[in-house]
ZADREN-706477 format. One line per field, with one value per residue: x, y, z of N, C-alpha, C in turn; residue in one letter. Coordinates in steps of 0.05 Angstrom, whole numbers, plus 5000, padded with zeros to 4 digits. Example, Ala and Ser with C-alpha at 12.3 -4.5 7.8 and 13.67 -1.06 7.14 Angstrom:
% ZADREN-706477
nX: (5264,5257) .
nY: (4886,4955) .
nZ: (5156,5142) .
caX: (5246,5273) .
caY: (4910,4979) .
caZ: (5156,5143) .
cX: (5264,5258) .
cY: (4934,5001) .
cZ: (5156,5157) .
resn: (A,S) .
END
This chain:
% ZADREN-706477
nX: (4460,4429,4385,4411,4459,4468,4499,4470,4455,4464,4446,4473,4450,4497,4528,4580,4646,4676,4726,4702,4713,4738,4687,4655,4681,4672,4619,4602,4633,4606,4554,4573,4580,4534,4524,4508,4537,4546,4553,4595,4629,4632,4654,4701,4726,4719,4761,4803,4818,4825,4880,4866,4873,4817,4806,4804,4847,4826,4782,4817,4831,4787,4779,4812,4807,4756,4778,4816,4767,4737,4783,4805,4870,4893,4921,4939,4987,4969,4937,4942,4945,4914,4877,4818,4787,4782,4749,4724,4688,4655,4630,4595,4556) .
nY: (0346,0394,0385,0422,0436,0461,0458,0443,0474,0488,0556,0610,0655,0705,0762,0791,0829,0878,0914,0984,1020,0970,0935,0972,0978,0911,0915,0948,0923,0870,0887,0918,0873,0843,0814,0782,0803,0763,0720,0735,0728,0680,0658,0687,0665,0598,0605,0626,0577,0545,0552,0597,0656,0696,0735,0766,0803,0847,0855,0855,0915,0945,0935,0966,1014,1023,1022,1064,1104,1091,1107,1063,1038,0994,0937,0867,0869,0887,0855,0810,0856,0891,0930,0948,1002,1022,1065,1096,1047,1036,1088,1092,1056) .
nZ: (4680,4626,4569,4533,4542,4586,4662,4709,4773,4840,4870,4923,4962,4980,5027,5008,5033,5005,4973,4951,4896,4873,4873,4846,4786,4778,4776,4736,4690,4692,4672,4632,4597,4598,4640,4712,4762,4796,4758,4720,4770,4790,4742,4736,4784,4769,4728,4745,4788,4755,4728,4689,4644,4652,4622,4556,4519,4499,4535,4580,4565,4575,4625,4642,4632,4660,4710,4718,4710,4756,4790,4810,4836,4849,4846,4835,4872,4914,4934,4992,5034,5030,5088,5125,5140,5193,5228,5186,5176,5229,5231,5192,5198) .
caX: (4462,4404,4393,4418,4484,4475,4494,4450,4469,4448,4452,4458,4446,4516,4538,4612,4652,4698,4738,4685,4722,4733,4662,4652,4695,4659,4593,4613,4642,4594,4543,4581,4584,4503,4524,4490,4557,4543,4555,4614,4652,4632,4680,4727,4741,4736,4782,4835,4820,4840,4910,4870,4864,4788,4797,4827,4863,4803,4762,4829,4838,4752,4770,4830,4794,4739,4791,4817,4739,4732,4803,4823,4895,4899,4929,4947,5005,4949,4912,4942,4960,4882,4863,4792,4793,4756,4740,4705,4662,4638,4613,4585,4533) .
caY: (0366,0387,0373,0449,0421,0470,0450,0446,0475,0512,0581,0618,0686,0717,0779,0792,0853,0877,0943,0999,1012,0938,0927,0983,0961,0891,0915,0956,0905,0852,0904,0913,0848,0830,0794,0790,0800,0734,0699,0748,0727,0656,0657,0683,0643,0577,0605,0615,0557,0519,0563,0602,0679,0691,0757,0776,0830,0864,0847,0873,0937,0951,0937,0985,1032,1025,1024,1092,1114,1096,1114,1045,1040,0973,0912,0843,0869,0895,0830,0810,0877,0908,0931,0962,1031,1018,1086,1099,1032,1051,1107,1078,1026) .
caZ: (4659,4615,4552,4524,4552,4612,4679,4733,4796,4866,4873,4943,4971,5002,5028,5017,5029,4985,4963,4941,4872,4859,4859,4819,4763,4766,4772,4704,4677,4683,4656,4595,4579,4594,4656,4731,4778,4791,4735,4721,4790,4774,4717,4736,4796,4751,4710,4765,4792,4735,4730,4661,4656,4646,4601,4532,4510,4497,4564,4601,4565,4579,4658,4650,4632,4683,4734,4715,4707,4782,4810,4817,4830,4865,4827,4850,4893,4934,4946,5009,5043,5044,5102,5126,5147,5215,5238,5172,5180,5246,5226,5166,5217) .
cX: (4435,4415,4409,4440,4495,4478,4481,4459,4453,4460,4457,4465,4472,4527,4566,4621,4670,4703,4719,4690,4722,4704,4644,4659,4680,4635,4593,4616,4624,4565,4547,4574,4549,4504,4512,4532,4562,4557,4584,4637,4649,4664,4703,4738,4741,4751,4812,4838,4834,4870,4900,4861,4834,4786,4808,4835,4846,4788,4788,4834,4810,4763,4798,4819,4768,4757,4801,4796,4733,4750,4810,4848,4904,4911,4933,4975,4997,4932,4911,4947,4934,4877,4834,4796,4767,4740,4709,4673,4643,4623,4591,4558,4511) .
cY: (0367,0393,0396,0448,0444,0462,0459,0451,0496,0533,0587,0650,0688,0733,0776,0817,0857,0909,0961,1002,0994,0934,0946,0976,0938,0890,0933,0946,0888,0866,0904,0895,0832,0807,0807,0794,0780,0719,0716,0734,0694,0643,0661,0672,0613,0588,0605,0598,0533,0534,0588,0635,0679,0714,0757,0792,0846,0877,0870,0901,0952,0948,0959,1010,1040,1030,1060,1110,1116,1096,1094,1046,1021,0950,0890,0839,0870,0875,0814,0837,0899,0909,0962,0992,1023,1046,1102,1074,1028,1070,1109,1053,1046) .
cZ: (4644,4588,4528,4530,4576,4633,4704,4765,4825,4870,4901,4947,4988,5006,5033,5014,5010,4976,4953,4919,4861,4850,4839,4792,4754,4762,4743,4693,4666,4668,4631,4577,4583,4614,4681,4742,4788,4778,4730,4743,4788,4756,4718,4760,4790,4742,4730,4785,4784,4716,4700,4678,4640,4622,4576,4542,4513,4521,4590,4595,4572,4619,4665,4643,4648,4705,4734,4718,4745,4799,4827,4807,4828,4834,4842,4873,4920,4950,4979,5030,5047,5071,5109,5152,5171,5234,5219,5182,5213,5246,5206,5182,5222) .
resn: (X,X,X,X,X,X,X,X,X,X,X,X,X,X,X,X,X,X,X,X,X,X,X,X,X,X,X,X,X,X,X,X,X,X,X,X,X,X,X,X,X,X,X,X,X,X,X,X,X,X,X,X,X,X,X,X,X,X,X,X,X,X,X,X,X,X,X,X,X,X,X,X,X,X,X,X,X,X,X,X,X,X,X,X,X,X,X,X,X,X,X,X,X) .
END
């Protein structure tokens, strides 16, 4: 730890895919709030790690309203049941 009582840790570079909307929303999000997307997804996977929700009240009615903004519909019913439109991402290479 240093002495600012931050901890010290390794970063790394990784491409992940993920829903076009979704990452809109979080790249909005963590914007809002003066974060990298990074440090944003960070957080909130400790937080449901350790069983906590990472947002307020506040934080979730700011990502409900981004979701609407970018015609997200999706919710957590959605989380297993995504699948990738493979015709598009061929054509998309």
């Amino acid at each position: 730890m240093k002495e600012d009582g931050g901890i010290l840790v390794e970063r790394v570079q990784t491409g992940v895919r993920m829903e076009k909307r979704l990452l809109k929303v979080l790249k909005a999000f963590a914007e809002y709030n003066d974060l990298t997307l990074g440090d944003l997804l960070e957080g909130i996977v400790l937080h449901a790690f350790d069983g906590k929700t990472p947002f307020s009240q506040g934080s979730l009615n700011r990502i409900k309203e981004l979701k609407r903004f970018y015609g997200l519909e999706l919710d957590s019913r959605a989380s297993h049941r995504l699948k990738e439109n493979e015709t598009k991402r061929r054509t998309s290479r």
